[in-house]
TIZA-297278 format. One record per residue: x, y, z of N, C-alpha, C in turn; chain; residue in one letter; residue number from 1. Coordinates in nm, 3 decimals, decimal comma, padded with zeros to 5 digits. Each point is the difference from the previous one (the first is absolute). Last residue first. Layout:
N
PT       n.u       n.v       n.w      ca.u      ca.v      ca.w       c.u       c.v       c.w   chaine   residu   num
PT         X         Y         Z         X         Y         Z         X         Y         Z        A        a   NUM
...
//
This chain:
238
PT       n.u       n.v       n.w      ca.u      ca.v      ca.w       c.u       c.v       c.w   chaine   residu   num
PT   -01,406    02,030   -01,169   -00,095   -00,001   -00,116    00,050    00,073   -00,134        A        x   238
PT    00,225    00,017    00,465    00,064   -00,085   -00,122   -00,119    00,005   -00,135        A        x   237
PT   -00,089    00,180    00,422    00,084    00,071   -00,058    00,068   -00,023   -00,074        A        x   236
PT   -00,321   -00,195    00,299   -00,056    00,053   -00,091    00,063    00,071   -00,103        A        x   235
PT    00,202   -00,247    00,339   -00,025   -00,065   -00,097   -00,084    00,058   -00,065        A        x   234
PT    00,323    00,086    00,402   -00,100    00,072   -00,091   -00,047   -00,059   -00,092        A        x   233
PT    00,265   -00,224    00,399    00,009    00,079   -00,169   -00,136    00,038   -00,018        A        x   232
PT    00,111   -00,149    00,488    00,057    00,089   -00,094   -00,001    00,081   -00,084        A        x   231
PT   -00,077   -00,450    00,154   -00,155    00,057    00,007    00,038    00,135   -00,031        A        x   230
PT    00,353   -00,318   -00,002   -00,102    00,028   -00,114   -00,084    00,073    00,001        A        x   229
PT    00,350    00,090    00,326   -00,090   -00,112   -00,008   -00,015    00,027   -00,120        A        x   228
PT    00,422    00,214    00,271   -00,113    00,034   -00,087   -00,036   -00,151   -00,021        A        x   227
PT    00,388    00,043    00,255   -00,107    00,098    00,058   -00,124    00,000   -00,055        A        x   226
PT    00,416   -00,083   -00,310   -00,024   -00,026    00,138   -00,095    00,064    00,084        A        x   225
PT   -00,010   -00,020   -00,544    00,079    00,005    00,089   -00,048   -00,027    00,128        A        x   224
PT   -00,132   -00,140   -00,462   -00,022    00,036    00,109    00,038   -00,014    00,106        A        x   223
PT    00,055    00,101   -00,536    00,083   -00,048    00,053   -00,107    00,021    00,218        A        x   222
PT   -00,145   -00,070   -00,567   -00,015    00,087    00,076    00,094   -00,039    00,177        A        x   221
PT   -00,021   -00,091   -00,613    00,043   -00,020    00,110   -00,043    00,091    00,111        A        x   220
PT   -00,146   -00,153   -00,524    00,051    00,143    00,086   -00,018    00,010    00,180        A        x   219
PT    00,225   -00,327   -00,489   -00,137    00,018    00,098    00,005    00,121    00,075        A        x   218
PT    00,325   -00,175   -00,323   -00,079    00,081   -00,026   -00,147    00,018    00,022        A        x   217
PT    00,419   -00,235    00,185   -00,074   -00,067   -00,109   -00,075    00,069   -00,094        A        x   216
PT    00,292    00,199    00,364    00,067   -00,030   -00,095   -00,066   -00,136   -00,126        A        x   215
PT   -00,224    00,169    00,368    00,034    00,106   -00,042    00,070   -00,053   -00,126        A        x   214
PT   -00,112   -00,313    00,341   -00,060    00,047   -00,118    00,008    00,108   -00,062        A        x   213
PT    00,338   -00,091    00,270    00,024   -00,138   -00,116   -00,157    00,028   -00,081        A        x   212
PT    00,058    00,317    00,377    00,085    00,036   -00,100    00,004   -00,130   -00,105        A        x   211
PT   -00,226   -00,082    00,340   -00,076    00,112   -00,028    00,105    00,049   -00,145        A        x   210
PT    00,157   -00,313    00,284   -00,129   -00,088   -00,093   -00,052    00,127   -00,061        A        x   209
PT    00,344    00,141    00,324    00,044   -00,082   -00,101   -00,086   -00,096   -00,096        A        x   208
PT   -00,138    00,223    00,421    00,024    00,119   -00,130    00,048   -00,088   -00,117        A        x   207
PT   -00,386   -00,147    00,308    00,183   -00,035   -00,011    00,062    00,068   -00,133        A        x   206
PT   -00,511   -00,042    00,171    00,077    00,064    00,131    00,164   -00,002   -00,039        A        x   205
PT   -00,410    00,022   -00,392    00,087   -00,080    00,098    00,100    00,077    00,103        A        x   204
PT   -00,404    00,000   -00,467    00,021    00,061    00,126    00,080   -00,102    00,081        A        x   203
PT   -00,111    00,150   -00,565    00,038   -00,077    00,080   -00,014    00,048    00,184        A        x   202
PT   -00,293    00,072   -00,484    00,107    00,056    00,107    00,033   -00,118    00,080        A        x   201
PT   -00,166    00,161   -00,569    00,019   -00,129    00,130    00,113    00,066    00,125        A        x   200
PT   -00,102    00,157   -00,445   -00,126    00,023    00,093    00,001   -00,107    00,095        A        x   199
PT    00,331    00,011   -00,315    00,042    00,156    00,052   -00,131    00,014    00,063        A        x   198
PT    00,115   -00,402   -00,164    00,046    00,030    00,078   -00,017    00,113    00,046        A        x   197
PT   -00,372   -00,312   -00,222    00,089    00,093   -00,045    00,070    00,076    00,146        A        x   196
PT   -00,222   -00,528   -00,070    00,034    00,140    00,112    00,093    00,089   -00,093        A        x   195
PT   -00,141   -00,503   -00,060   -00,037    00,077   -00,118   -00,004    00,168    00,058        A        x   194
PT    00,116   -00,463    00,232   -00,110    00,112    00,039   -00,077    00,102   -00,121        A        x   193
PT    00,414   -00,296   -00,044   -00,104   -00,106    00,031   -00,112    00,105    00,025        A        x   192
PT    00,343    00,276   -00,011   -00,003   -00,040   -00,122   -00,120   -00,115    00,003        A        x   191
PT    00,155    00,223    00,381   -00,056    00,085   -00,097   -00,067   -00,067   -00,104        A        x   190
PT    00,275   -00,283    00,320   -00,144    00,072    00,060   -00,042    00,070   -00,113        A        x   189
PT    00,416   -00,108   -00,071   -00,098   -00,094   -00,011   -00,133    00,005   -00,005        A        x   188
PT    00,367    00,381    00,132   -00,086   -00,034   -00,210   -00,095   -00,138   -00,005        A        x   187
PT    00,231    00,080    00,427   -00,156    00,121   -00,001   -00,043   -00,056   -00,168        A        x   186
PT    00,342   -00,280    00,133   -00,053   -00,019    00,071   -00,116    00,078   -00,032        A        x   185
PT    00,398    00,126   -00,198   -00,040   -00,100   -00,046   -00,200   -00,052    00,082        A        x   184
PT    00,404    00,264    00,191   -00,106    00,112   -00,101   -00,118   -00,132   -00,076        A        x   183
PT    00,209   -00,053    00,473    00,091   -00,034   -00,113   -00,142    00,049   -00,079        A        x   182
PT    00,034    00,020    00,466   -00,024    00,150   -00,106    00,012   -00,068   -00,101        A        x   181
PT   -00,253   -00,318    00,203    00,035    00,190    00,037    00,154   -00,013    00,043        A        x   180
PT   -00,119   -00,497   -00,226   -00,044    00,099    00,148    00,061    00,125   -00,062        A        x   179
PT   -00,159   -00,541   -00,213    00,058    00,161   -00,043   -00,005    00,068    00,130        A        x   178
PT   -00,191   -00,414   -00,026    00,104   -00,043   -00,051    00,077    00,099   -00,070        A        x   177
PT   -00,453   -00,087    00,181   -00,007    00,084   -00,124    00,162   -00,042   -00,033        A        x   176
PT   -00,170   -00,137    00,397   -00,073   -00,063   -00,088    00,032    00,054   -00,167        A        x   175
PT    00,231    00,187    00,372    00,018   -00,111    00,054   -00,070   -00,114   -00,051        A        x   174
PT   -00,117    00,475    00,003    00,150    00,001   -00,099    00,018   -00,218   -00,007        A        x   173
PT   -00,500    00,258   -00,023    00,121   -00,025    00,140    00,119   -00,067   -00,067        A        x   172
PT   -00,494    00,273   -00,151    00,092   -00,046   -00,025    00,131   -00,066    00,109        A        x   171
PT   -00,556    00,093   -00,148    00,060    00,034    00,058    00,181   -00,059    00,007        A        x   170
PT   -00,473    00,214   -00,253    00,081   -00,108   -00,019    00,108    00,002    00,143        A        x   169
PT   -00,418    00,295   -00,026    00,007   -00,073   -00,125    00,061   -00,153   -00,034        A        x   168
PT   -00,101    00,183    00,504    00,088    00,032   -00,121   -00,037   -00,047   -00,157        A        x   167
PT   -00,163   -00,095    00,488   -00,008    00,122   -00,029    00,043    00,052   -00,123        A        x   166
PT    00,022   -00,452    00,140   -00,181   -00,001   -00,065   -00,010    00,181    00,013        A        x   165
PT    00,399   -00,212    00,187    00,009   -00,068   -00,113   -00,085    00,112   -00,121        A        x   164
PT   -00,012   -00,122    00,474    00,020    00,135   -00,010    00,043    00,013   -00,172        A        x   163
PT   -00,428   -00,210    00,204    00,128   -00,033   -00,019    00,060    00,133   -00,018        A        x   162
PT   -00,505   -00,131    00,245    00,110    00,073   -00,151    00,112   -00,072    00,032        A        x   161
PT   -00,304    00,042    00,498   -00,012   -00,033   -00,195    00,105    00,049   -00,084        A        x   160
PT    00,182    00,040    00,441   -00,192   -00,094    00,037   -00,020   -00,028   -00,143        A        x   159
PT    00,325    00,352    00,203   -00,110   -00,005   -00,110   -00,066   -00,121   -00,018        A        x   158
PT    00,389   -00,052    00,277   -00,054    00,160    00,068   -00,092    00,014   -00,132        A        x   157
PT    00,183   -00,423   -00,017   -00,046    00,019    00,129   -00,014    00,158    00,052        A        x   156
PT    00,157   -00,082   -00,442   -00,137   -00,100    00,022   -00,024    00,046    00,147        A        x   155
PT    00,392    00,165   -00,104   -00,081    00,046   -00,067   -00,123   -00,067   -00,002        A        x   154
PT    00,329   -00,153    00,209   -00,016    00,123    00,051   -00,054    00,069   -00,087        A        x   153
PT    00,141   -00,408   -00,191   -00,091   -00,038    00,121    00,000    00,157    00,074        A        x   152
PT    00,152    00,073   -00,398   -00,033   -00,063    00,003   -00,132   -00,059    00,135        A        x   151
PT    00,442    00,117    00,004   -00,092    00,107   -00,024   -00,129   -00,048   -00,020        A        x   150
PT    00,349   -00,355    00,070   -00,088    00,062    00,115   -00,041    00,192   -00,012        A        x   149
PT    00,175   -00,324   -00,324   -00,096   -00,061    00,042   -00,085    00,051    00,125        A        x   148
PT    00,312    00,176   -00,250   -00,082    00,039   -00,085   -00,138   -00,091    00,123        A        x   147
PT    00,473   -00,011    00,136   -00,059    00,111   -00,002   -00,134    00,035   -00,020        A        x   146
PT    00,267   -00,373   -00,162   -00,058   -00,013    00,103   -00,062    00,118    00,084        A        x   145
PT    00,164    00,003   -00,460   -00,100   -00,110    00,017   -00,044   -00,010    00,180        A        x   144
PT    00,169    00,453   -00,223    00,060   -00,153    00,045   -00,119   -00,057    00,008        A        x   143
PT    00,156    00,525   -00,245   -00,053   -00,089    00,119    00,022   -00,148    00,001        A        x   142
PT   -00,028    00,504   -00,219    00,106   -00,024   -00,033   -00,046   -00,133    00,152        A        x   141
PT   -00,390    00,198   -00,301    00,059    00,043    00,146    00,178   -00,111   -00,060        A        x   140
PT   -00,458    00,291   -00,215    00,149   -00,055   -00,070    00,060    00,016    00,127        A        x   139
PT   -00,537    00,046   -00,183    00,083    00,002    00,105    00,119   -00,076   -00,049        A        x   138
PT   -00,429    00,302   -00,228    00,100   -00,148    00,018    00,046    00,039    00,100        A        x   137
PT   -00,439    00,272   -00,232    00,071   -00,026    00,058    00,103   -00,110    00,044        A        x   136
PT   -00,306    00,369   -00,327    00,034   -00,119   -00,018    00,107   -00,042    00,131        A        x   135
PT   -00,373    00,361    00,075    00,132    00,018   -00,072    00,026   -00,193   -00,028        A        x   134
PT   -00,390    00,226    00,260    00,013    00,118   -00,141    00,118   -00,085   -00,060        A        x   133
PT   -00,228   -00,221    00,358   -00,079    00,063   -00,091    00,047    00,070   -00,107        A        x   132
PT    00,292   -00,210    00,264   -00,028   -00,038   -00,054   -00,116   -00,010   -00,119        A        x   131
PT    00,113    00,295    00,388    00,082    00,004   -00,137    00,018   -00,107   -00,097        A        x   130
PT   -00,267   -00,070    00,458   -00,009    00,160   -00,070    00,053   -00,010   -00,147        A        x   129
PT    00,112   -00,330    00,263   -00,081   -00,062   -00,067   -00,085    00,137   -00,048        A        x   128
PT    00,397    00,069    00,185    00,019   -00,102   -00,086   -00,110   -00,025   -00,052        A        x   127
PT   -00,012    00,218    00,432    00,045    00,087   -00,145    00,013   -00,059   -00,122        A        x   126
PT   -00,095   -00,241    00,385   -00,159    00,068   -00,041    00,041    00,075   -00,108        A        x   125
PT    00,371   -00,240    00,216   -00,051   -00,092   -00,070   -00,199    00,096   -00,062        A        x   124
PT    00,306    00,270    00,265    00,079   -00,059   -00,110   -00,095   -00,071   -00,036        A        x   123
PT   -00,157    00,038    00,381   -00,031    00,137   -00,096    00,079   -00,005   -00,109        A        x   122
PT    00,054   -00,324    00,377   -00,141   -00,014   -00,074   -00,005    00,108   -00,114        A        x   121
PT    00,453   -00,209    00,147   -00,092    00,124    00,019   -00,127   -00,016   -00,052        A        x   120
PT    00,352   -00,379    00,098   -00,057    00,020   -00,163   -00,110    00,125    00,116        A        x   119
PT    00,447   -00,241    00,225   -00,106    00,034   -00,008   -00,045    00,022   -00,144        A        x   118
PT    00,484   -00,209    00,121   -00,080    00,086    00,118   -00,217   -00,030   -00,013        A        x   117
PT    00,562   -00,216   -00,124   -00,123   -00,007   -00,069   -00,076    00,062    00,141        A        x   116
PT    00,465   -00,088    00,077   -00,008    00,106   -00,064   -00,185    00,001   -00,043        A        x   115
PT    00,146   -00,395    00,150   -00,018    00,077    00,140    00,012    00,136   -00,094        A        x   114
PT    00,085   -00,469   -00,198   -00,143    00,084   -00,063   -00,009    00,118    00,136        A        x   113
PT    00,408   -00,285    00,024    00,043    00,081   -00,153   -00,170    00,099   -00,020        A        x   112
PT    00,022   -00,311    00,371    00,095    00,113    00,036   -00,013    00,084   -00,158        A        x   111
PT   -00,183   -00,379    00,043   -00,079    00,144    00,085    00,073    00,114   -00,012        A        x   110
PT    00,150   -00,399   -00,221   -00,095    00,039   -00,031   -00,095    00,104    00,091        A        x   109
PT    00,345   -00,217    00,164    00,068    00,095   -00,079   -00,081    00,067   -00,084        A        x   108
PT   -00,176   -00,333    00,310    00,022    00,129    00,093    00,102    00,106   -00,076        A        x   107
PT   -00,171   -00,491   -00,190   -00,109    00,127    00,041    00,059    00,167    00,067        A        x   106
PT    00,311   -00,389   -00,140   -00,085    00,099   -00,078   -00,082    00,086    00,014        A        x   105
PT    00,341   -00,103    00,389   -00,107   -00,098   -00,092   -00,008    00,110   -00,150        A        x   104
PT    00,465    00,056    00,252   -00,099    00,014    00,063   -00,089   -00,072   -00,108        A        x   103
PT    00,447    00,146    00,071   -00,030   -00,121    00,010   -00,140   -00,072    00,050        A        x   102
PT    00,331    00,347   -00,245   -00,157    00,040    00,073    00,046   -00,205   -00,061        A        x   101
PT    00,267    00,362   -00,221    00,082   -00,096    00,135   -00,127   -00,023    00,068        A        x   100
PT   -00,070    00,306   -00,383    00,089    00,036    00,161    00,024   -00,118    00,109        A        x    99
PT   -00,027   -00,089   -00,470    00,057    00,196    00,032   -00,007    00,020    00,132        A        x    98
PT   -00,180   -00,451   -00,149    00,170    00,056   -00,009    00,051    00,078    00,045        A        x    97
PT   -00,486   -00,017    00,007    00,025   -00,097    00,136    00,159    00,059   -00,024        A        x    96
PT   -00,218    00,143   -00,409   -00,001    00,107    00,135    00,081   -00,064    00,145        A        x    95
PT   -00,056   -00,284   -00,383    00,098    00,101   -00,025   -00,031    00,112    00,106        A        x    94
PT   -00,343   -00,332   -00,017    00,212   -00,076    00,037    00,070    00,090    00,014        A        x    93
PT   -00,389    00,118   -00,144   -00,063    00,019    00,121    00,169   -00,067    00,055        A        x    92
PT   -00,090    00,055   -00,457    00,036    00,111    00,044    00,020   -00,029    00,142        A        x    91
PT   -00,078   -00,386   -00,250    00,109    00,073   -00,010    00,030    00,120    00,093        A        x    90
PT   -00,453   -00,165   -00,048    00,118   -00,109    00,106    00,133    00,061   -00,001        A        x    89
PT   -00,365    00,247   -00,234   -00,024    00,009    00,146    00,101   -00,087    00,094        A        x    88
PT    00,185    00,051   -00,537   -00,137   -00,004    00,103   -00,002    00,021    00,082        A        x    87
PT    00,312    00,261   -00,403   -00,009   -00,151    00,098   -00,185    00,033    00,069        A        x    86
PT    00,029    00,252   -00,364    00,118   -00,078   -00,049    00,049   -00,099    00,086        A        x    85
PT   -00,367    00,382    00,014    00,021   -00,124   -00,017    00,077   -00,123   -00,051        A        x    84
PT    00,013    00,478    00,100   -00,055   -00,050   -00,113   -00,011   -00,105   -00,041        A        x    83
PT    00,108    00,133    00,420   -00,076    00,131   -00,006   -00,046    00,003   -00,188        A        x    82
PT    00,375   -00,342    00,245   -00,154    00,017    00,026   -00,099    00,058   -00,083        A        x    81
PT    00,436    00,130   -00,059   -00,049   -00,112   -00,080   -00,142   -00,035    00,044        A        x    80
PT    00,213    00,336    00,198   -00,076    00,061   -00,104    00,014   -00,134   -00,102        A        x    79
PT    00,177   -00,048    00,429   -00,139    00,032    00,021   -00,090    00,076   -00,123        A        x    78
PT    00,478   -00,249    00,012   -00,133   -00,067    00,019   -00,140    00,053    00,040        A        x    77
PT    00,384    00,330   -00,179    00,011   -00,127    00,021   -00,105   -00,102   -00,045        A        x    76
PT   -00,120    00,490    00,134    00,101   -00,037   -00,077   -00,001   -00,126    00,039        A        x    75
PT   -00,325    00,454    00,110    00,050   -00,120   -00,053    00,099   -00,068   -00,069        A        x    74
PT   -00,268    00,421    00,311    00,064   -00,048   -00,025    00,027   -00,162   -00,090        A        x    73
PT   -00,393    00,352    00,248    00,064   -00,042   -00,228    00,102   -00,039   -00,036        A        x    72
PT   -00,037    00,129    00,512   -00,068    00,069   -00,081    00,033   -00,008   -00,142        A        x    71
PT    00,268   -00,354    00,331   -00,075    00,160    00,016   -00,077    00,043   -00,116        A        x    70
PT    00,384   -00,421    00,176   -00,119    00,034   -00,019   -00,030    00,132    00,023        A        x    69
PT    00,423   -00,246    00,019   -00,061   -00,038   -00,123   -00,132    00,018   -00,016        A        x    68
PT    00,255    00,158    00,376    00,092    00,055   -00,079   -00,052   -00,058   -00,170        A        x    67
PT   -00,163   -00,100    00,431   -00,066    00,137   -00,044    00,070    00,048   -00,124        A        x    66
PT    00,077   -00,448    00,270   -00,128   -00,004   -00,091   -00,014    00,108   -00,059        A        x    65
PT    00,367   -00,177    00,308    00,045    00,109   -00,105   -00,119    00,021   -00,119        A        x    64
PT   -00,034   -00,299    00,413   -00,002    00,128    00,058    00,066    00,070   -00,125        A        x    63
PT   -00,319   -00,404    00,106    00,114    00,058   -00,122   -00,001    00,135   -00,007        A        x    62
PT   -00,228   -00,324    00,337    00,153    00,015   -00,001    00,067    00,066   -00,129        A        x    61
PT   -00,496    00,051    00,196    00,072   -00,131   -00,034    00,139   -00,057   -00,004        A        x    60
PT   -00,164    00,496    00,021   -00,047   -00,023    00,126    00,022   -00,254   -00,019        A        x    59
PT    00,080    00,290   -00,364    00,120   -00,003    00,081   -00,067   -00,051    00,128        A        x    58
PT   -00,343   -00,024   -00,313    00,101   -00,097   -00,052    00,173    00,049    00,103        A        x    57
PT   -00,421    00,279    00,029   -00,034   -00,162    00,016    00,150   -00,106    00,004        A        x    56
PT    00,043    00,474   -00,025   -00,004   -00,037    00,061   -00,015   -00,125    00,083        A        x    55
PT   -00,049    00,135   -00,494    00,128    00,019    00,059    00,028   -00,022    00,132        A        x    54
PT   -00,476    00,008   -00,161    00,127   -00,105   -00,053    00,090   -00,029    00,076        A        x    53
PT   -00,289    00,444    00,096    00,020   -00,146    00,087    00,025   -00,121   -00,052        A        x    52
PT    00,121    00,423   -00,220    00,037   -00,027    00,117   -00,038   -00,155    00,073        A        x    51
PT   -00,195    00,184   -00,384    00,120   -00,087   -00,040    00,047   -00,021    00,174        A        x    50
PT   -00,492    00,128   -00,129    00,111    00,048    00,120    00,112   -00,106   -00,059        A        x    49
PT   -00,522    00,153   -00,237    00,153   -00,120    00,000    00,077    00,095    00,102        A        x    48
PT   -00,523    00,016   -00,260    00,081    00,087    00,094    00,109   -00,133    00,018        A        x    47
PT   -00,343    00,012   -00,400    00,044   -00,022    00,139    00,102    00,068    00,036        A        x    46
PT   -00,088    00,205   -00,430   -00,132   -00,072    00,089    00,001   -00,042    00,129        A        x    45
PT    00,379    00,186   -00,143   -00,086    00,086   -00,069   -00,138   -00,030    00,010        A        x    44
PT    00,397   -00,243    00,194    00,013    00,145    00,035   -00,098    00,072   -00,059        A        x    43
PT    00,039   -00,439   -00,238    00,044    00,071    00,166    00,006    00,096   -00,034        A        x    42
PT   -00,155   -00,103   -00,417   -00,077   -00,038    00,128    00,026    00,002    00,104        A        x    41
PT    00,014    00,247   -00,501    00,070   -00,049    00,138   -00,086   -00,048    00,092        A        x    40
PT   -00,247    00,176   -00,509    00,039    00,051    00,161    00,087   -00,121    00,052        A        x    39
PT   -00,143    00,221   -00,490    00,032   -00,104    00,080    00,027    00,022    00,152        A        x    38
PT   -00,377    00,234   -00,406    00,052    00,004    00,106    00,087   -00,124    00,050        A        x    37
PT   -00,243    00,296   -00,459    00,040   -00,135    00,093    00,133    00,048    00,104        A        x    36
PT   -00,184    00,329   -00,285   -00,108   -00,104    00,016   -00,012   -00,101    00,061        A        x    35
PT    00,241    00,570   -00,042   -00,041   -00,155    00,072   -00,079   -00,097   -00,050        A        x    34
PT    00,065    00,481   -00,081   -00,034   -00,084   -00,133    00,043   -00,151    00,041        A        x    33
PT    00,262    00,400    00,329   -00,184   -00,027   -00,093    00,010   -00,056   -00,133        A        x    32
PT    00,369    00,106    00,347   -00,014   -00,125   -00,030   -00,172   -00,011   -00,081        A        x    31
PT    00,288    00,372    00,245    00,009   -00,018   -00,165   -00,010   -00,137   -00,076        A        x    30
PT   -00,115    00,146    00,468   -00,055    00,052   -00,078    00,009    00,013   -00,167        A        x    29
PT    00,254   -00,191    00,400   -00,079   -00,125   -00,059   -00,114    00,110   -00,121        A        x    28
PT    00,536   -00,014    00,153   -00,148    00,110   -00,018   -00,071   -00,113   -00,028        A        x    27
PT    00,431   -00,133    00,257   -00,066    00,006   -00,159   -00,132    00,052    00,004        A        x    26
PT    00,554    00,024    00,217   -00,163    00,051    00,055   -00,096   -00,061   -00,155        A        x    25
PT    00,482   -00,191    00,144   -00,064    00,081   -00,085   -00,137    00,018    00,054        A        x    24
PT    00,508   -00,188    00,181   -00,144    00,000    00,020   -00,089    00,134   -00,096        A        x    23
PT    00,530   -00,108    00,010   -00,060   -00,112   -00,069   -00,175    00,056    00,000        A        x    22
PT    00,296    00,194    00,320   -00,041    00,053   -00,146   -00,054   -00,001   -00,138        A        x    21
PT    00,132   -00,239    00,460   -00,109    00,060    00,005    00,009    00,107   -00,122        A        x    20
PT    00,196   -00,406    00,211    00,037    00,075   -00,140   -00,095    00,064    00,000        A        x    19
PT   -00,079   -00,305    00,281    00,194    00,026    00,060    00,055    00,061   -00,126        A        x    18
PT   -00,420   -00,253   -00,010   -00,015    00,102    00,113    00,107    00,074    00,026        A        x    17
PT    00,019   -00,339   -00,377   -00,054    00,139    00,002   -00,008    00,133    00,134        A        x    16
PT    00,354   -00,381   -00,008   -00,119   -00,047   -00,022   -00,051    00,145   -00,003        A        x    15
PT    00,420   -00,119   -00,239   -00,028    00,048    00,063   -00,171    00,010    00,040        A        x    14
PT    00,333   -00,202   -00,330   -00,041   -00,064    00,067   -00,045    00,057    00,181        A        x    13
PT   -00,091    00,127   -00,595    00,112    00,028    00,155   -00,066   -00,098    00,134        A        x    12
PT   -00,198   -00,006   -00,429    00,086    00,118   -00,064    00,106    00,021    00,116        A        x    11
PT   -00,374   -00,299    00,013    00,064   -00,039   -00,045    00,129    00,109   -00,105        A        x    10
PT   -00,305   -00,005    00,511    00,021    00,098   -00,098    00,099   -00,070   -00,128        A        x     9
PT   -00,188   -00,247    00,465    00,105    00,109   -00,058   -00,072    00,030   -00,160        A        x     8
PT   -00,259   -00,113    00,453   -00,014   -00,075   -00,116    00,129    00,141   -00,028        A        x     7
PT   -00,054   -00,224    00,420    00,021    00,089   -00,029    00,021   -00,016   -00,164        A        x     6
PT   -00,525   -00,522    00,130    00,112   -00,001    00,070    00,131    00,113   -00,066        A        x     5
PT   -00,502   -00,040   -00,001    00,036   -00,092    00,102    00,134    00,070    00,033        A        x     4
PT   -00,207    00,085   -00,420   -00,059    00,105    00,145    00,041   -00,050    00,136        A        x     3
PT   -00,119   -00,140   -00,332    00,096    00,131   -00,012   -00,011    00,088    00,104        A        x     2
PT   -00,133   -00,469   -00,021   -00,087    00,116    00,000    00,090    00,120    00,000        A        x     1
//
């Protein structure tokens, strides 16, 4: 979930927060003639604390856990995951490795889903708002096991629907076998969609996905810290 795990900047291996010039304000006012909408799913629908991962897993014994996890970070084995390239068995070995956890499945499997928070009732009411007016997807950077427990925190706080059943289409790197930013990934989406780029917005909490749709010729909206979806102005893209 792009969201899982300090996403660098493939121009420097400097993580954005620690380049603050890198950060672009993006008008959303010069975003009219909108038709379609992709939206992020941590941080932008559910709510995520990377923190309590990182904690999960040192509070276990892998006390150098912080140094391979944070905000859109990915490399190695966790951005094979993240396109499905190993499974739930592989990955779940390869975490036990990293930090020396001599512990069950079940309790690394908690540990890795302890970032997964909440689904805001009022996010999920905006969605089905703008679904009135705009073509809408979802493009989360995410895991098979993750998926399983949004998912279940999404059933058990809405009772009916899927979360699936908000979107036109919904996308997850880890089925799709593409992840944010690689430019490739948004043209998929476009192109199967039949989505003219320059009326398609993108929305994500990770500057570095924001800039990979930018650089697809989607029109990226970067949401910074502090700020919700509930936020955007969406009458202001029309």
């Amino acid at each position: 979930m792009e969201q899982s795990i300090a996403e660098l900047s493939p121009k420097s291996s400097v993580p954005w927060w620690q380049n603050s010039i890198r950060i672009q304000k993006f008008n959303i006012c010069s975003m009219q003639g909108i038709k379609n909408i992709i939206f992020d799913l941590g941080g932008v629908l559910i709510n995520l604390d990377n923190k309590r991962t990182e904690k999960a897993f040192v509070d276990l014994g892998a006390k150098d856990f912080g140094q391979y996890f944070g905000h859109g970070f990915a490399s190695s084995f966790f951005k094979d995951y993240e396109v499905g390239k190993i499974n739930d068995e592989e990955f779940i070995q390869k975490l036990r490795h990293l930090g020396n956890l001599d512990v069950s499945d079940e309790t690394i499997i908690n540990a890795w889903d302890a970032l997964l928070l909440d689904f805001p009732p009022k996010r999920i009411e905006l969605l089905k708002t703008l679904g009135n007016r705009y073509r809408i997807f979802l493009f989360s950077n995410t895991n098979a096991l993750h998926m399983k427990t949004v998912r279940r925190i999404y059933q058990g706080t809405f009772k009916k629907g899927t979360l699936d059943e908000l979107f036109e289409k919904a996308y997850y790197s880890n089925e799709l076998g593409m992840r944010k930013p690689d430019v490739g990934s948004y043209l998929h989406i476009a192109n199967e969609n039949r989505l003219n780029l320059s009326e398609t917005l993108f929305v994500d909490d990770a500057l570095i996905n924001v800039e990979g749709a930018n650089a697809a010729g989607l029109k990226g909206f970067y949401l910074e810290p502090g700020k919700t979806v509930l936020d955007i102005d969406f009458d202001l893209v029309r």
